[in-house]
NULO-34269 format. One record per residue (C-alpha): residue number from 1; residue in three letters; x negated, y, z negated. Coordinates in Angstrom, 3 decimals, m for minus. Each point is the difference from the previous one (the first is absolute). Example, Ala and Ser with C-alpha at 12.3 -4.5 7.8 and 13.67 -1.06 7.14 Angstrom:
! NULO-34269
(1; "Ala"; (m12.300; m4.500; m7.800));
(2; "Ser"; (m1.370; 3.440; 0.660));
//
This chain:
! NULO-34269
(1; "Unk"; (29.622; 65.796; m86.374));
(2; "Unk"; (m1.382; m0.199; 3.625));
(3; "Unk"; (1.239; 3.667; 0.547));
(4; "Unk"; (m1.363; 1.212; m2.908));
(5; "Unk"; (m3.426; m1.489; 1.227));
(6; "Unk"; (0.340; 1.652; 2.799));
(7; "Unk"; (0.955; 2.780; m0.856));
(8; "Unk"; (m3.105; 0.293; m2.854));
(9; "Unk"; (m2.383; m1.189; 3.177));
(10; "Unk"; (1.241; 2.930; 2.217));
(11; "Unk"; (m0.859; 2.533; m2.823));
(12; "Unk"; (m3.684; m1.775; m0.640));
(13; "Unk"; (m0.495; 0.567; 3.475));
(14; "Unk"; (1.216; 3.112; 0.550));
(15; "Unk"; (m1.566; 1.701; m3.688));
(16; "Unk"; (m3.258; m2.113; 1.634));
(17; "Unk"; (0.234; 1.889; 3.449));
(18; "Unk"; (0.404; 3.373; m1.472));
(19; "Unk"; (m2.940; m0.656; m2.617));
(20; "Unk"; (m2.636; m1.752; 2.298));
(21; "Unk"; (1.361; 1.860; 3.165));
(22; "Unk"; (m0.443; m2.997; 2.581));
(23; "Unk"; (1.636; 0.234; 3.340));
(24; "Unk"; (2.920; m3.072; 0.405));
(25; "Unk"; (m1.977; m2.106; 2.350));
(26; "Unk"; (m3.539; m0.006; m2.197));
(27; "Unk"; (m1.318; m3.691; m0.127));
(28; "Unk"; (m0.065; 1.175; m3.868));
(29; "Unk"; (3.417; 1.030; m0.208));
(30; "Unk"; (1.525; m3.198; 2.211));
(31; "Unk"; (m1.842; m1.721; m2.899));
(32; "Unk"; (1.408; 1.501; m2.358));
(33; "Unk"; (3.645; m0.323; 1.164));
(34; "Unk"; (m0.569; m3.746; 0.776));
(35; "Unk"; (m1.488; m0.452; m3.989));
(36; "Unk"; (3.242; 1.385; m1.163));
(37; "Unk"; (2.560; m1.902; 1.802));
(38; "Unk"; (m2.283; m2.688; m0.956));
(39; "Unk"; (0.551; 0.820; m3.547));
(40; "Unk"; (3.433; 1.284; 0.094));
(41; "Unk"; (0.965; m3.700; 1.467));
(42; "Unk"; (m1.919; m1.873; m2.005));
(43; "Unk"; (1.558; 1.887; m3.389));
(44; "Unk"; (3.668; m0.912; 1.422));
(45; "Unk"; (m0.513; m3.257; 0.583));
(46; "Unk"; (m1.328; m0.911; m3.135));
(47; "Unk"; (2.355; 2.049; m1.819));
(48; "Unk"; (2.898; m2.087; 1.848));
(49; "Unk"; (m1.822; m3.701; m0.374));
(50; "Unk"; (m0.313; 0.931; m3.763));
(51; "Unk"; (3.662; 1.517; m0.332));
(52; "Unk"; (1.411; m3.432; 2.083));
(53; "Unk"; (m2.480; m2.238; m1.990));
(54; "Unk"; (m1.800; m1.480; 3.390));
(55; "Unk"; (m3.516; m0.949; 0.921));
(56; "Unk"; (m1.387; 1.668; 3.257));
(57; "Unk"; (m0.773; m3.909; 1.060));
(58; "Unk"; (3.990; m0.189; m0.115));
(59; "Unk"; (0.710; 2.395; 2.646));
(60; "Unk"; (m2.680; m1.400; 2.539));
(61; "Unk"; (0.760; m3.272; m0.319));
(62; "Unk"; (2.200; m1.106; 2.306));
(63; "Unk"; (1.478; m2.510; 2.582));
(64; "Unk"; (m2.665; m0.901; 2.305));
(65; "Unk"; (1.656; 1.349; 3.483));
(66; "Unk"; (m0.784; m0.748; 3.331));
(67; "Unk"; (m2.287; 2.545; 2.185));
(68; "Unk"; (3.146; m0.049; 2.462));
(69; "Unk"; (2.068; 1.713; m2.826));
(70; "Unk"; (m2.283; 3.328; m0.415));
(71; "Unk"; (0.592; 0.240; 4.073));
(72; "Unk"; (3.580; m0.247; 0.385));
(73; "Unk"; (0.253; 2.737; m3.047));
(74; "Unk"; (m1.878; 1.665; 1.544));
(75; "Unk"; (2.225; m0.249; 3.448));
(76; "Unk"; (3.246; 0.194; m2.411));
(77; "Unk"; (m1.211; 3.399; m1.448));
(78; "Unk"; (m0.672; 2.031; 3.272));
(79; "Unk"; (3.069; m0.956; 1.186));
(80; "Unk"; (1.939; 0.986; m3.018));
(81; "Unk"; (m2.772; 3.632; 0.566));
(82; "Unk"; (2.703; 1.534; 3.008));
(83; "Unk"; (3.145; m1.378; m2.071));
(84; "Unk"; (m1.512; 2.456; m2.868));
(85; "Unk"; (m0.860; 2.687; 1.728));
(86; "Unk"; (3.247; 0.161; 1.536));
(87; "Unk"; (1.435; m0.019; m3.891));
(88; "Unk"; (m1.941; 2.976; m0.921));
(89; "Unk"; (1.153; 1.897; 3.227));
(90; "Unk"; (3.771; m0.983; m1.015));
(91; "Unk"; (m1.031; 1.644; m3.884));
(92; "Unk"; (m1.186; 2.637; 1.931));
(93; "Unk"; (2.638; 0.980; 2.080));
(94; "Unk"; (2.049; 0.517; m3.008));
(95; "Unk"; (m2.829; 1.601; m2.302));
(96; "Unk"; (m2.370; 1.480; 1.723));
(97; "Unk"; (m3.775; m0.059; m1.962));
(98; "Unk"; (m0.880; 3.009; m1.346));
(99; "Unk"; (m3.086; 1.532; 0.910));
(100; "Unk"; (m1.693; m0.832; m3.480));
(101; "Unk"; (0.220; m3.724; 0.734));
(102; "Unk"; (m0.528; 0.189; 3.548));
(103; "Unk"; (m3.606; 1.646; m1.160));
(104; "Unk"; (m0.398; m3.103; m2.449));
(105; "Unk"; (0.539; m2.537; 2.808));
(106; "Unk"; (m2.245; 1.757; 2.300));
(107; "Unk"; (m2.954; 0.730; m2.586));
(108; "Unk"; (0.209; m4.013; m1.372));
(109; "Unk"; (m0.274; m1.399; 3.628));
(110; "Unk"; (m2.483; 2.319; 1.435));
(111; "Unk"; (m2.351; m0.340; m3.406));
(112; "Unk"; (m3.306; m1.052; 0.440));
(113; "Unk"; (0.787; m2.291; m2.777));
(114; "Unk"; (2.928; m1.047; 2.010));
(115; "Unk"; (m1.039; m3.441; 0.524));
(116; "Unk"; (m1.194; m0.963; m3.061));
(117; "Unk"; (3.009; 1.538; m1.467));
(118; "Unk"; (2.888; m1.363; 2.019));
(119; "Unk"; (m1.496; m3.876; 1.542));
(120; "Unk"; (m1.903; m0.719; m3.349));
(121; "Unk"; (0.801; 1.529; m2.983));
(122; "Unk"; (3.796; 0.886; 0.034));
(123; "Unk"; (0.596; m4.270; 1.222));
(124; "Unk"; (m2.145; m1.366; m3.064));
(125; "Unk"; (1.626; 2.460; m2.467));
(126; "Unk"; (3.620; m0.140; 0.811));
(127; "Unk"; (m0.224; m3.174; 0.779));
(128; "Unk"; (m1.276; m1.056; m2.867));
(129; "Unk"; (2.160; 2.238; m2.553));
(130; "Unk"; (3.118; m0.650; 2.327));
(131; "Unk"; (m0.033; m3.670; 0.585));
(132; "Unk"; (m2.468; m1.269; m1.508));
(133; "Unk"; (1.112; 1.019; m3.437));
(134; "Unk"; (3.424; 1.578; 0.529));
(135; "Unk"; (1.937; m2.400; 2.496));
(136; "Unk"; (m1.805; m3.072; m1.763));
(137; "Unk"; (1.162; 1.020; m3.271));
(138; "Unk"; (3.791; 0.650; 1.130));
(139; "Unk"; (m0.181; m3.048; 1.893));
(140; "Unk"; (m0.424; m2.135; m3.513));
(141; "Unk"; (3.085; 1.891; m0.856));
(142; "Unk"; (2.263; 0.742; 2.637));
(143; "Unk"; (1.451; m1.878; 3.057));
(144; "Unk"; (m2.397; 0.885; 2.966));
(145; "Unk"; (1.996; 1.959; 1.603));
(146; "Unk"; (0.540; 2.290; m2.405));
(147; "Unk"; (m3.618; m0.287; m1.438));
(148; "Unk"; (m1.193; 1.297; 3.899));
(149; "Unk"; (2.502; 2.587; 0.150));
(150; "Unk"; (m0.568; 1.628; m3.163));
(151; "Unk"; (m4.211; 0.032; 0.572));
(152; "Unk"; (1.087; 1.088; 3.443));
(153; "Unk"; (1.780; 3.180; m1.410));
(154; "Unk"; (m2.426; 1.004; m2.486));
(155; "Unk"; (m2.832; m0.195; 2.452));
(156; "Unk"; (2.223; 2.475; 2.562));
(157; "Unk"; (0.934; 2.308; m3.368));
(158; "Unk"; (m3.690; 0.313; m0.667));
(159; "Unk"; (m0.563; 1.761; 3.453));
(160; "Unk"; (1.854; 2.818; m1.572));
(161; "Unk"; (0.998; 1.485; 3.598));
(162; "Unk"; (3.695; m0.768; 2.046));
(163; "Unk"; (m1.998; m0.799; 3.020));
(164; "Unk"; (m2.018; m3.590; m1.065));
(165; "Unk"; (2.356; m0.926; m2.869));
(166; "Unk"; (2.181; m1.647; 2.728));
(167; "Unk"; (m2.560; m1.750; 1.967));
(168; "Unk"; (m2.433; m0.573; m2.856));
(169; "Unk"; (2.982; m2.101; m1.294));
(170; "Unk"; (0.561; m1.884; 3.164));
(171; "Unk"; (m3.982; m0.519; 0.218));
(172; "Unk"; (0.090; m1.255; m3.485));
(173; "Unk"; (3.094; m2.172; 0.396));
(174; "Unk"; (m2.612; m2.019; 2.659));
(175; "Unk"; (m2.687; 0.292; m2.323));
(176; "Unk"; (2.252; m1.470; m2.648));
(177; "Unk"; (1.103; m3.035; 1.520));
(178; "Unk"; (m3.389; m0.861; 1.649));
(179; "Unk"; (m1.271; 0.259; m3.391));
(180; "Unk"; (2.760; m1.945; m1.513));
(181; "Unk"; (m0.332; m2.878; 2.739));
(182; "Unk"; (m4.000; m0.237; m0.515));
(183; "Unk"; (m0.844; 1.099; m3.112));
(184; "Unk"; (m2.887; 1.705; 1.398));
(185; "Unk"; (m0.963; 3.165; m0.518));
(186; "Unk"; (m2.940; 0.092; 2.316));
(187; "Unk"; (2.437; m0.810; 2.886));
(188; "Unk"; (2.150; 3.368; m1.248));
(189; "Unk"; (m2.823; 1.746; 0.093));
(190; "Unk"; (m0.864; m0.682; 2.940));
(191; "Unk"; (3.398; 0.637; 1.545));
(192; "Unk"; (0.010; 3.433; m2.002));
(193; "Unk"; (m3.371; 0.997; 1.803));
(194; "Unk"; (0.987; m1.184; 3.374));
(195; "Unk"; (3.103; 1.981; 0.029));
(196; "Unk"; (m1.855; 3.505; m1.265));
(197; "Unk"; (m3.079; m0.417; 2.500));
(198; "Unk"; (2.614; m0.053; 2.740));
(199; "Unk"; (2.300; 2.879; m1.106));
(200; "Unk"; (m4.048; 1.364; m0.991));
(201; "Unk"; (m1.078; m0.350; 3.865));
(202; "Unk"; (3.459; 0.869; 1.361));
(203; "Unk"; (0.223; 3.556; m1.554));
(204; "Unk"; (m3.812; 0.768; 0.648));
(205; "Unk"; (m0.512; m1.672; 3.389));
(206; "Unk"; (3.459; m0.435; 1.654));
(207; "Unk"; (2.268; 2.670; 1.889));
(208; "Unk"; (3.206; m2.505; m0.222));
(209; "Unk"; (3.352; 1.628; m0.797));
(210; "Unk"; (1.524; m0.660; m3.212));
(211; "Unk"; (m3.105; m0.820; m1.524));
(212; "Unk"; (m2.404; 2.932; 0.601));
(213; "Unk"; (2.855; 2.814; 0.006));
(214; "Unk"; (2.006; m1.398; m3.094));
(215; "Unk"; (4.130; 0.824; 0.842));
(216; "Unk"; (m0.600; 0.066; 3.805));
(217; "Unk"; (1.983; m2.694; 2.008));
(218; "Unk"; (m0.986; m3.596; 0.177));
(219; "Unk"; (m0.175; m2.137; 2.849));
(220; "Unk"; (3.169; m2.604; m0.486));
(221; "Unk"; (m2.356; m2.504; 2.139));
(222; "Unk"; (m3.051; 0.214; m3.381));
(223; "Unk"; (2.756; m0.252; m2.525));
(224; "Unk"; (1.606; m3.329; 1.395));
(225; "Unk"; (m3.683; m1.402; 1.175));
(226; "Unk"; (m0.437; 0.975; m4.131));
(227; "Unk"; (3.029; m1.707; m1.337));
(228; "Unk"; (m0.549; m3.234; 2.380));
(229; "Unk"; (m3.717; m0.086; m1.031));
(230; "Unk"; (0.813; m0.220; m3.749));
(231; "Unk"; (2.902; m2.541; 0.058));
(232; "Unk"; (m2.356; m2.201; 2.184));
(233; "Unk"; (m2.485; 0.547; m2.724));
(234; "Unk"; (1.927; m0.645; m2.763));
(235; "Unk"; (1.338; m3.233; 1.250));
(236; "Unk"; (m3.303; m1.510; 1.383));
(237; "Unk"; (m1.905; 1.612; m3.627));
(238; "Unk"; (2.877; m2.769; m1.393));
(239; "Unk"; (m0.941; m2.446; 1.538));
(240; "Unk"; (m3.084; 0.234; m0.241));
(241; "Unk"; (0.048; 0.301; m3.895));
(242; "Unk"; (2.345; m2.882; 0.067));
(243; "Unk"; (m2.692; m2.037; 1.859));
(244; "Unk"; (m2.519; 0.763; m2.598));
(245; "Unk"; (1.642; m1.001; m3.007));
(246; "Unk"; (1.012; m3.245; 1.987));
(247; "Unk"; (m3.671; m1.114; 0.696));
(248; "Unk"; (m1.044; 1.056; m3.384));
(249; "Unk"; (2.720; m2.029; m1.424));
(250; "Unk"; (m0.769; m3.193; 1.872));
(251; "Unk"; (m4.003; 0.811; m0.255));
(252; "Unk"; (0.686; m0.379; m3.661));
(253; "Unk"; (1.622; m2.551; m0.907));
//
């Protein structure tokens, strides 16, 4: 459904361009583009509320977290940024990307719509679709384990390229279980946006092998820094959960 959207927003666009003749970066034509993700989000997400039988006031609604919580996701997800990259070099190695998606990559982060696209929309879309509606329905059904696994894999099938299926599935397995310990989706998509606005700034701004020359060698030094970041995370982003539901426990009773 989402790529379908997409797909019928790209061709809206593009018959648009061709009719109307504006030139990409036109304050009419950014207008335009940001109307129709607009609309192409807000006709998948009702389409999956209404297919799951849920109330928009059911995804929001979640465990009151601590401001503490947003920060140390936010800590846990750049570390886990080098640990990822490194992944897609090791994809690389084997397959390298063709020049097709290698022009796809470049023309998505150096859009003028880039931000918008990537940090904002993308986050609150997937998000929403992928655990929101997805992961919460397969968690009334299936161990959690399974329930985050299975939502993780779908969301790295939809990329529909070899080179993010693997760590779109390893992003989403974090995604997963953050959303599965909180219940909150704003917390999710926060993480989601975090972790694009930094791979957003890295490939526009940054000169830092492995990142900026996909397949080149990584600095070992990054990728344990990476690995040691996220476990740290992880284990204090327990805690600190844990903490929470201990003081809202005793608060109410």
């Amino acid at each position: 459904m989402y790529f379908g959207m997409q797909i019928v927003h790209g061709a809206i666009e593009v018959i648009f361009d061709v009719v109307v003749g504006l030139p990409e970066a036109s304050p009419l034509s950014v207008v335009i583009s940001l109307f129709m993700y607009g609309l192409t989000g807000f006709i998948v997400i009702g389409y999956g509320l209404s297919r799951a039988g849920l109330e928009w006031n059911e995804l929001v609604n979640g465990n009151k977290l601590p401001a503490r919580s947003y920060l140390i996701v936010l800590m846990l997800f750049a570390g886990l940024l080098p640990v990822i990259a490194e992944m897609g070099n090791y994809v690389q190695s084997f397959y390298p990307i063709t020049d097709f998606w290698e022009e796809v990559f470049q023309s998505v982060y150096q859009s003028n719509l880039a931000f918008f696209e990537i940090v904002v929309i993308a986050p609150i879309l997937e998000e929403t679709v992928y655990r929101g509606i997805i992961l919460k329905g397969f968690l009334q059904r299936y161990k959690p384990w399974f329930a985050i696994s299975l939502s993780s894999l779908l969301f790295a099938v939809a990329h529909l390229n070899i080179w993010q299926m693997i760590p779109a599935f390893v992003v989403a397995l974090f995604l997963g279980w953050i959303f599965y310990k909180t219940h909150s989706l704003v917390l999710v998509v926060f993480s989601h946006a975090s972790y694009n606005g930094l791979i957003l700034l890295i490939n526009r701004y940054a000169e830092t092998p492995g990142f900026s020359d996909g397949g080149s060698p990584f600095p070992a030094w990054l990728t344990f820094l990476g690995v040691s970041v996220v476990l740290f995370g992880v284990l204090i982003f327990n805690n600190c959960i844990s903490l929470a539901r201990y003081y809202s426990t005793n608060s109410n009773s």
